[in-house]
C-alpha positions, 0 to 999 in steps of 0.5 A: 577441906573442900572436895568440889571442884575449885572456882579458879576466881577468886573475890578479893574482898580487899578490892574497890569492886564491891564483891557482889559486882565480882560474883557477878561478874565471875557468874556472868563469865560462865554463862557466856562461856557455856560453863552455866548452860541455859535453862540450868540452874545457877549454884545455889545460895549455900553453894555460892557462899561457900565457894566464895566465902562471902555472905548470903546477901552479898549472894543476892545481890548478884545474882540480882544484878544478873537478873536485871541484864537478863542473864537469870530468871528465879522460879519461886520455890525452884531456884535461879536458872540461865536464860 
């Protein structure tokens, strides 16, 4: 049972969308919308799969993709933080 708070979005794994895009997509939206504020950080790994259900590569690969637009920067040892 979980106790956070719920993400209404959800990632529908049965979609053509491949679910990295989605996660990235669902990130990318609390960023502009000021829900993931800058210099904060961005969920972590564990978080994210969990929230989502997807896997830790899955994770990854939005959050690179979040990284090449320059929305992120990743801090070794620090995590992912909003630009």
């Amino acid at each position: 049972m979980c106790h956070g708070i719920v993400d209404p979005k959800q990632i529908d794994l049965r979609s053509a969308v491949p679910a990295y895009r989605q996660l990235a997509s669902i990130l990318r939206e609390q960023i502009k919308s000021g829900e993931l504020a800058a210099d904060q950080p961005v969920p972590s790994e564990t978080t994210l799969i969990q929230r989502y259900g997807i896997a830790r590569g899955t994770v990854r690969r939005a959050i690179e993709v979040l990284r090449d637009e320059d929305l992120v920067v990743t801090v070794q040892g620090r995590g992912t933080f909003v630009r």
